[in-house]
Each structure stands twice: as structure tokens, then as C-alpha cells.
C-alpha positions as semicolon CSV with decimal commas, in nm:
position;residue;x (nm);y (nm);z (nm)
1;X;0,000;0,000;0,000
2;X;0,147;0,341;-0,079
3;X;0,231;0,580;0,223
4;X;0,069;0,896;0,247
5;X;0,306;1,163;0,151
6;X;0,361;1,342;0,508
7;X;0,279;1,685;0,362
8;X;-0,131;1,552;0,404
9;X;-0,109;1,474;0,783
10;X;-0,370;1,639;1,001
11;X;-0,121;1,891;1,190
12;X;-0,105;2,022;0,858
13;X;-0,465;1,994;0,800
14;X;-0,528;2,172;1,113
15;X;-0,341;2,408;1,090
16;X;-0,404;2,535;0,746
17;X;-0,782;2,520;0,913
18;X;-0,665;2,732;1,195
19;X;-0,501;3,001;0,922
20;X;-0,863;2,991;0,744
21;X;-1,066;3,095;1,064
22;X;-0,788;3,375;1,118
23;X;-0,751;3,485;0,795
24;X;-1,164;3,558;0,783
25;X;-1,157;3,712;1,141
26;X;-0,981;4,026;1,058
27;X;-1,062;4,011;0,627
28;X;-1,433;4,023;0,711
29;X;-1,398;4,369;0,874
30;X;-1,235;4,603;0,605
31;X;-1,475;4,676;0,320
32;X;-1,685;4,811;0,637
33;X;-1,470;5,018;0,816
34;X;-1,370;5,316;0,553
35;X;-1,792;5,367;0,586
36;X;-1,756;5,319;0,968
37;X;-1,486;5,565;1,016
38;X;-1,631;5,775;0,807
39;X;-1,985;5,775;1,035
40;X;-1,720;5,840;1,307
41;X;-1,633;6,102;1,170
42;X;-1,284;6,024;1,058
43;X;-1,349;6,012;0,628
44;X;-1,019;6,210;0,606
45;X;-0,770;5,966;0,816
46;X;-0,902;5,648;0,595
47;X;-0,564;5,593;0,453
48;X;-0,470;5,503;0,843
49;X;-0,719;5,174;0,867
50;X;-0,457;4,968;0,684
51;X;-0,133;5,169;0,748
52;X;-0,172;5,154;1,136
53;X;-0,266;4,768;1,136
54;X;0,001;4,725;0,912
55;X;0,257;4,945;1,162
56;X;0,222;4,704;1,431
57;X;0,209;4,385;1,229
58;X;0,569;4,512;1,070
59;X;0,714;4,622;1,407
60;X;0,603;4,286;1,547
61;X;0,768;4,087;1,318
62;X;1,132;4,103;1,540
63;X;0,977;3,970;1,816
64;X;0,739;3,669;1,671
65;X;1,018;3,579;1,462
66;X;1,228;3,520;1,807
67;X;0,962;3,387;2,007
68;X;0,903;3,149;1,706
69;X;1,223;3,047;1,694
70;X;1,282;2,988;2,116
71;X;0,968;2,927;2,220
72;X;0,821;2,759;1,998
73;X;0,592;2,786;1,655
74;X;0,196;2,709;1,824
75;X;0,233;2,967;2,100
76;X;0,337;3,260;1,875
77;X;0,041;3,162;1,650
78;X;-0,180;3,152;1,921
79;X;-0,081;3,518;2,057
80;X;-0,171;3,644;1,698
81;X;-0,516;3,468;1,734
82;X;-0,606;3,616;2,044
83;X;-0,546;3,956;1,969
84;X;-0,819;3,959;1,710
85;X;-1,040;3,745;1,974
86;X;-0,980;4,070;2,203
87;X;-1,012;4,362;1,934
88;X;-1,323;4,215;1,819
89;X;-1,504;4,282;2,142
90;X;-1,348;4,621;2,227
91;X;-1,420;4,800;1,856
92;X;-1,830;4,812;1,940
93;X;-1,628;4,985;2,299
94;X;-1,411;5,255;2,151
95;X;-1,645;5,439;1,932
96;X;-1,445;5,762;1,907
97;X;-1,225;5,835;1,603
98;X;-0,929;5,810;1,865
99;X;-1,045;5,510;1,974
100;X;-1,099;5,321;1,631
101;X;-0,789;5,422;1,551
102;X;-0,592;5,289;1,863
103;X;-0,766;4,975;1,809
104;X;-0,663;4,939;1,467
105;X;-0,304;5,002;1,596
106;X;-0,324;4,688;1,870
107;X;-0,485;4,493;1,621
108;X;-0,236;4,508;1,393
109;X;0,005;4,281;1,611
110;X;-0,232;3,974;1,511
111;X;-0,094;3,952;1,178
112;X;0,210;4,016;1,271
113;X;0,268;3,700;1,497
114;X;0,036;3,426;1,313
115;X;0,183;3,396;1,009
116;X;0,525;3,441;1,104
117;X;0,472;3,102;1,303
118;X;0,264;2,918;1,065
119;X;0,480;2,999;0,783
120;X;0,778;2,817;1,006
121;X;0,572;2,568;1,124
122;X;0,452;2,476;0,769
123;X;0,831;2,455;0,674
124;X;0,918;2,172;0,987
125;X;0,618;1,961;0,869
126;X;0,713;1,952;0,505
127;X;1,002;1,785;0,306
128;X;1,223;2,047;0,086
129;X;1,151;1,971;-0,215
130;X;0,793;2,045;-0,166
131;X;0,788;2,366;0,048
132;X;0,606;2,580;-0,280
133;X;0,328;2,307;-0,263
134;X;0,313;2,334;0,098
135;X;0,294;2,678;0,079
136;X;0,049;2,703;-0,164
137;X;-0,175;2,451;0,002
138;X;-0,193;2,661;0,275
139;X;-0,235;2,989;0,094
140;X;-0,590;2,814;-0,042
141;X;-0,667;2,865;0,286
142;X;-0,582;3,151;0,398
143;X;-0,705;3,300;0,067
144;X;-1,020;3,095;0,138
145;X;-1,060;3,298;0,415
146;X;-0,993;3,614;0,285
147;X;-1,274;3,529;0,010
148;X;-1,549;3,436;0,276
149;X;-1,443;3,692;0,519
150;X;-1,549;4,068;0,320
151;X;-1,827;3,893;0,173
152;X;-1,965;3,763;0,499
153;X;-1,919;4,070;0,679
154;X;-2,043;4,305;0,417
155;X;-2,366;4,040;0,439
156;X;-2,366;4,057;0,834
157;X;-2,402;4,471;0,840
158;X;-2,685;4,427;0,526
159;X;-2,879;4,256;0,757
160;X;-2,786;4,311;1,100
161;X;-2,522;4,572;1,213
162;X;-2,132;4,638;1,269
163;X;-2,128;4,557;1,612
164;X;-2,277;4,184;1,526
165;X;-1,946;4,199;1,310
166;X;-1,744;4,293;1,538
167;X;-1,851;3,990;1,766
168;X;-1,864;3,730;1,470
169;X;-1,490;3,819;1,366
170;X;-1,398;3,749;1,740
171;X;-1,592;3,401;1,721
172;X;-1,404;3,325;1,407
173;X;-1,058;3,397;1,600
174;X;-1,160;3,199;1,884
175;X;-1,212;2,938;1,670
176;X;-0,898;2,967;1,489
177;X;-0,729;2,933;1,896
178;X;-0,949;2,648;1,996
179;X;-0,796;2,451;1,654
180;X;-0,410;2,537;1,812
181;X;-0,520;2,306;2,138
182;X;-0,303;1,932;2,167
183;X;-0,097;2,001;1,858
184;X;0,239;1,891;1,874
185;X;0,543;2,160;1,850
186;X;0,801;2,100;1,553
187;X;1,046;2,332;1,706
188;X;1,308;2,079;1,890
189;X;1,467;2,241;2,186
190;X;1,188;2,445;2,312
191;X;1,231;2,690;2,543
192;X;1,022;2,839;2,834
193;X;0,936;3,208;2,806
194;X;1,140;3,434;2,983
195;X;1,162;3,843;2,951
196;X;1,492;3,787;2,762
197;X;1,292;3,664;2,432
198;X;1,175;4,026;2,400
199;X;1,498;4,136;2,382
200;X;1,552;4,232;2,057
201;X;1,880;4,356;1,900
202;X;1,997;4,502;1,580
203;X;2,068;4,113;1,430
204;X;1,709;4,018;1,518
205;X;1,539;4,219;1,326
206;X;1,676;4,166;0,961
207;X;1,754;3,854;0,789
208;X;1,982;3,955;0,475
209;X;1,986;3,571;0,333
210;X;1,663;3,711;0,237
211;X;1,662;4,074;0,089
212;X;1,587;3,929;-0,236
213;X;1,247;3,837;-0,133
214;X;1,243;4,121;0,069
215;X;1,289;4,351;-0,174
216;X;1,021;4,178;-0,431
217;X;0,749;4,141;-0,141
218;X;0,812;4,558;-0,060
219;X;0,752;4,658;-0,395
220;X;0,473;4,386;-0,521
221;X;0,243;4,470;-0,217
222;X;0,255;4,868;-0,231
223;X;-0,035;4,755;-0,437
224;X;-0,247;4,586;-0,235
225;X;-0,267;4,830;-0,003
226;X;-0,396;5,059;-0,243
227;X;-0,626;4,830;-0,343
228;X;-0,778;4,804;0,031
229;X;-0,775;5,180;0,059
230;X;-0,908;5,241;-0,278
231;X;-1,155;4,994;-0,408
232;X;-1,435;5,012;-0,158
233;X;-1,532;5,374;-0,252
234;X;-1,391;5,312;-0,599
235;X;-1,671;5,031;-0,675
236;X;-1,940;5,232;-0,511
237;X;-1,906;5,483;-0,768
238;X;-1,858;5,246;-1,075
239;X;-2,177;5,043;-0,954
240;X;-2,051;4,798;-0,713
241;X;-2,247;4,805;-0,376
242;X;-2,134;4,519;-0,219
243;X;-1,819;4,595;-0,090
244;X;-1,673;4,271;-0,030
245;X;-1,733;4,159;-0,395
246;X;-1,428;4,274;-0,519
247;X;-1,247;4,106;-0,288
248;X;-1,429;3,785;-0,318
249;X;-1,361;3,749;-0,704
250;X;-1,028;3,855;-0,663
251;X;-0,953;3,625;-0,358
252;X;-1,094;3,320;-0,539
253;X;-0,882;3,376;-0,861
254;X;-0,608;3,333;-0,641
255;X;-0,727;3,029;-0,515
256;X;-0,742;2,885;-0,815
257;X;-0,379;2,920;-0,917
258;X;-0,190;2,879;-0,541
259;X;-0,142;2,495;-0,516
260;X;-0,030;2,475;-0,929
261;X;0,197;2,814;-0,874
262;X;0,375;2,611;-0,563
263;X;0,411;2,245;-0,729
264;X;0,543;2,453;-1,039
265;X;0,776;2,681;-0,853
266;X;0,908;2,379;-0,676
267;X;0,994;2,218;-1,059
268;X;1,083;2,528;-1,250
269;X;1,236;2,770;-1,001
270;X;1,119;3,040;-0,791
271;X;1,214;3,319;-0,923
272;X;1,095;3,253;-1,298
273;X;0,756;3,160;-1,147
274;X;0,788;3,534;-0,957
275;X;0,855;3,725;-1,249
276;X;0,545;3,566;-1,434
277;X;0,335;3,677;-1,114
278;X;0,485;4,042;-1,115
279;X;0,379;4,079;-1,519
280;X;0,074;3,968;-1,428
281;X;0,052;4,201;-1,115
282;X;0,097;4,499;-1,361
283;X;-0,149;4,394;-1,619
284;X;-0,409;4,391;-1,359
285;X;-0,368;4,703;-1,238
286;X;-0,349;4,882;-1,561
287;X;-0,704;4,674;-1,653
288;X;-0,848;4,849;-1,316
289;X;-0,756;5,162;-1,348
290;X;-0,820;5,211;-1,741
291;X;-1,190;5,031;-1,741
292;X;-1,378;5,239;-1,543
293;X;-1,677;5,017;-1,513
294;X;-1,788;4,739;-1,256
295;X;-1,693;4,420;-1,521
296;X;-1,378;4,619;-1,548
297;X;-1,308;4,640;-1,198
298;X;-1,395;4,268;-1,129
299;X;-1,212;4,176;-1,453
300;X;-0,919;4,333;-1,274
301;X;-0,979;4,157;-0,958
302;X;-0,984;3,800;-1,134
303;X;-0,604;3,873;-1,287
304;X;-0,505;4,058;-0,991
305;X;-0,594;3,758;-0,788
306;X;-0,427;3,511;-1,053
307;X;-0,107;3,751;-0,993
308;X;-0,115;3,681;-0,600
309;X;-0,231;3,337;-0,631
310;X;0,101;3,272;-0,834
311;X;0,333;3,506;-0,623
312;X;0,227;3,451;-0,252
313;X;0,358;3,055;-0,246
314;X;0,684;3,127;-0,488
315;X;0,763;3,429;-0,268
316;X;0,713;3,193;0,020
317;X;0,899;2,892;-0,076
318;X;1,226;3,121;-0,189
319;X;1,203;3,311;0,140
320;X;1,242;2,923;0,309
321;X;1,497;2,834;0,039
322;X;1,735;3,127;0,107
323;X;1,724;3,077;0,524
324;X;1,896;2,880;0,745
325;X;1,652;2,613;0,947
326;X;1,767;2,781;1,260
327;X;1,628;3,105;1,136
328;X;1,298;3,009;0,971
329;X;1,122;3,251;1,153
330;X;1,388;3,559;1,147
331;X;1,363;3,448;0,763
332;X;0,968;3,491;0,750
333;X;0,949;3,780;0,995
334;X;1,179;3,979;0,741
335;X;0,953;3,875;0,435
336;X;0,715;3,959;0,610
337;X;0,806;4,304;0,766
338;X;0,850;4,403;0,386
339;X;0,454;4,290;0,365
340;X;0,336;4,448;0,612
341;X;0,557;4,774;0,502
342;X;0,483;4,715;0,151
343;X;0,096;4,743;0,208
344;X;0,077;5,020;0,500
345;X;0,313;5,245;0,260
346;X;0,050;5,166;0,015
347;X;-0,223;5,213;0,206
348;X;-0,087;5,548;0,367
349;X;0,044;5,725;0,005
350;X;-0,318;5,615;-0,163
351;X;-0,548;5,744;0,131
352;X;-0,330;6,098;0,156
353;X;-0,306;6,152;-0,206
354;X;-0,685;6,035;-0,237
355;X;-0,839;6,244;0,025
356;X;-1,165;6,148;-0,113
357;X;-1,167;6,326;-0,488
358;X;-1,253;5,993;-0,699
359;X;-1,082;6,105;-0,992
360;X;-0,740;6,068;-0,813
361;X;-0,799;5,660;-0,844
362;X;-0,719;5,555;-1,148
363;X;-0,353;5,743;-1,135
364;X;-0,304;5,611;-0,828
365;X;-0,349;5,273;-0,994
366;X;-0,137;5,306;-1,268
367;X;0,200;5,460;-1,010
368;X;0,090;5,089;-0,817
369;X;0,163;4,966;-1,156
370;X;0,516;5,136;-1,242
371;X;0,652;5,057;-0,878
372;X;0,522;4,694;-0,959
373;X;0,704;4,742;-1,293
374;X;1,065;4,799;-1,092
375;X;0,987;4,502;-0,902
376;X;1,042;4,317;-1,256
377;X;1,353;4,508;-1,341
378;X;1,515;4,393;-1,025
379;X;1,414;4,021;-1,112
380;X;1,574;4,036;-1,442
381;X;1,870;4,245;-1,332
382;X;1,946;3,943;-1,049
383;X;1,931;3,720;-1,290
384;X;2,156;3,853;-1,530
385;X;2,438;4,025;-1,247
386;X;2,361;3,803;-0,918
């Protein structure tokens, strides 16, 4: 009888379930909260919903990626969890612009200790030669989640209010914890927590094995965060009410592509796999911003979804393949620090230049496009020179 191949075991299983609970906590809340600020009274800080969360996540990343890598991979992801369990319950609290804000600042933190650990965890489980597939496997879903979450929530405030979101994103985290109980830890020499893990020096916080990846993840996600600044009031005023549409169609594009990008990234190479996501990436963007209509905008969300579904694994996998196994999670903290950097830049340059004048969208699409654009140049220009 033929084994099982130990990449489907049901730690894996579990904890790509864990990822799809946590991933829909926190996705289901932002194609609401530009509108909810906005009732707040806070339309003209909207640029700061992602670039706050997105603060914290990146100034987390030091310290989950030591914690991950001392005390162990399941604690760190549970940390993450629980901060979105919390958050959930205190945004319906702290109704005040101030308060919103502060919120979106602690919340932040959640993303920046989950998938630091799961990405190293993922790595322990799964033999080398199939860390894209891995990867990609559990990017289906987390993208799952990120497809189930904007839609559900924009559903929940149709028909009930924010506040019942607010609550049903912190169910969703708790169940993403409860999953985390009576796994088993893949880090070997696990240590107990002491004060000295928070310690964090100047060769904690930066892995340079990895500045390739770095680099590419910086300038490929200055995009997205445009994109979650942008498109709710964007499809509003091409046509598009539902406000997690968008990021439905776009989300299950990706989901669609993430487990062939990985198995062919492991075969043909990261990088060339990369540079096919990054054309893509830039083709998308110029189809949003030049068809100003809704089957333009979800026309653009289909290839900009094929674009992440084919990057997020690749980007992954050569993050893994450039680190030490010691360092897994310095490795993924620094990938992702450029993430988190790459979208709350994004996020912060779209919402200031935006200020709410609609006809500033589209040419804040196409810039998305050209940085995108130098993230190719720097592919091919490795290539040739590295």
C-alpha cells in the first residue's frame, strides 16, 4: 500500500484550518470600516485603517520571529489569534475616532505573529523539495478565508449591524485558537518564556539571506494596499455596492492558481515563477484603473488575484529556500516586515493623495503599476548580475 506523503497529515490539515478561521476574522472587517470611520467622523484619516494595522504587524515581526524560533511555533500563533479574539469585542467599545484608531493600531500585532509562526511551522512539517506546494496549500486557505471573510461581513451589516461583526470576527478567531489546542510543537529544543525573548537587537530584526524576497514582497504589495484603501469607494461609484465583492472574485482567482503556482515553482524555479506573477501584477492594475466600469473592476480583480495566487507561495517557498533552518522565523518575519511595510506604505500614500476626490484613483493605480514594474527590473537584473 502506498504511504501517504507526510505533507497531508492532520497537523497540517489543522493548521491550514486554523489560518482559514484567522484569515476571515480580521478580512471580514475592512470593506466596512472606511464607511464606519467615516460615520465616526474620521473620512479624512481612511488611509490610516490599513497603514496603522500594518505598523504594528511590521514592528512585530522582530519579536514573533524570536519567540518562534525559542519558544516555539503554536504559542506565537496563538498570541496572533487572540489579539483579534480581544479587538473584536473592544471596537463596538471605543467608538471615538481616537479610539478606532488605537484599536486598529493593537490589532495590527495579530498579523504580525500568526503567520510568522505558521509559515515556520509549515516549513518543519514539510520535506524540501515540496515547500512551494506546501505553501500554496496553505495559501488556499488563507485566501479561502480572505474570500469568505469581506463577503460575509459586508452580508452581516446588510442585515444586522457592525457591532454583530465585530462579535462574529472574534468568534471566528476563537475558533482559529481552539484549533491550536493538543498540537504537537516541531520546534526541537523548546524553550520556556522568559523576559529575555523580547529582547531584541539590531541582528534580530533583519535577515539579509533574504533581501531578495524582501525587496520583491516591498515593492509587489505597495499595491495591495492601495487596493484596500481604494476599491471600496472606488466600486461604489462604478456600480458595485457590495463591498466585499471585489475582494471575493479577486480572492478566489487566487485560489485557483496557489497549489499549481507552488508544485510549479518547486519544478521550475522560484524566481521565474515570480517574475510571471509580477507581469501579471501589472497587467491587472493597468485593466483596473483604465476600465472604469464594474466588469472592469472585477475583470481586474480575477487577474489581480491570478497575480497573487502565483506570487504569494513562490515568494514563500524562496524566502524558506534562502534561510537557514535555525532562522525560519527571522527568515519569514523579514519577508514579512516588507509585507506588512509594503501594504501600509500603500495604504498610507493612496489614502493621503486620495483624500476622497474619486478622480485621483485611477492614477493612483497606474504609479501601483510602475513601482510593480521595478519590481520586474530587479528580477531580471538578479538574474543577469547576481
Amino acid at each position: 500500500m502506498k504511504a501517504v506523503h507526510p505533507i497531508y497529515n492532520w497537523p497540517f490539515a489543522m493548521v491550514c484550518l486554523s489560518s482559514l478561521f484567522f484569515s476571515a476574522s480580521f478580512n471580514m472587517l475592512i470593506p466596512e470600516l472606511p464607511a464606519y470611520l467615516s460615520s465616526l467622523g474620521g473620512a479624512e484619516y481612511k488611509g490610516l485603517i490599513i497603514a496603522l494595522f500594518t505598523l504594528t504587524a511590521g514592528i512585530s515581526r522582530p519579536f514573533s520571529g524570536k519567540l518562534t524560533d525559542s519558544i516555539g511555533r503554536i504559542p506565537v500563533m496563538a498570541i496572533g489569534s487572540l489579539v483579534c479574539f480581544v479587538c473584536g469585542f473592544l471596537y463596538p467599545l471605543l467608538t471615538s475616532v481616537a479610539g478606532f484608531l488605537l484599536l486598529r493600531l493593537i490589532h495590527g500585532f495579530s498579523t504580525g505573529f500568526k503567520p510568522t509562526a505558521t509559515a515556520a511551522y509549515v516549513a518543519d512539517l514539510v520535506p524540501v523539495g515540496r515547500w512551494g506546494e506546501a505553501m500554496g496549500i496553505h495559501g488556499l486557505f488563507f485566501s479561502t478565508g480572505m474570500a469568505l471573510g469581506p463577503a460575509l461581513g459586508s452580508t452581516i451589516v446588510q442585515f444586522y449591524s457592525i457591532d454583530v461583526l465585530f462579535y462574529a470576527s472574534s468568534f471566528l478567531a476563537l475558533l482559529s485558537i481552539a484549533i491550536l489546542y493538543n498540537m504537537k510543537e516541531t520546534l526541537p529544543g523548546k524553550q520556556r518564556f522568559q523576559l529575555r525573548h523580547l529582547q531584541v537587537g539590531r541582528n534580530d530584526i533583519f535577515e539579509w539571506k533574504v533581501f531578495p524576497a524582501a525587496l520583491v514582497t516591498l515593492l509587489s504589495y505597495l499595491s495591495y494596499g492601495a487596493i484596500l484603501t481604494l476599491v471600496p469607494d472606488w466600486g461604489d461609484h462604478i456600480g458595485i455596492h457590495n463591498k466585499g465583492l471585489f475582494f471575493m472574485v479577486f480572492t478566489i482567482a487566487s485560489l485557483v492558481v496557489r497549489f499549481v503556482a507552488g508544485k510549479v515553482s518547486d519544478r521550475r524555479g522560484r524566481e521565474t515563477v515570480i517574475r510571471g506573477g509580477l507581469i501579471m501584477l501589472v497587467f491587472s492594475l493597468i485593466v483596473i484603473a483604465s476600465w472604469q466600469s464594474s466588469w472592469g473592476l472585477l475583470t481586474g480583480g480575477v487577474l489581480y488575484g491570478i497575480a497573487t495566487g502565483i506570487l504569494s507561495p513562490g515568494i514563500n517557498a524562496w524566502t524558506v529556500d534562502m534561510s537557514d533552518p535555525d532562522k525560519r522565523g527571522k527568515a519569514m518575519a523579514t519577508m514579512y516586515i516588507a509585507l506588512e511595510a509594503g501594504i501600509g506604505l500603500g495604504a498610507l500614500i493612496a489614502g493621503t493623495v486620495y483624500q476622497d476626490h474619486i478622480n485621483r484613483i485611477p492614477g493612483l493605480f497606474y504609479s501601483a503599476a510602475i513601482i510593480t514594474l521595478a519590481a520586474i527590473v530587479y528580477m531580471y537584473w538578479r538574474k543577469k548580475y547576481a
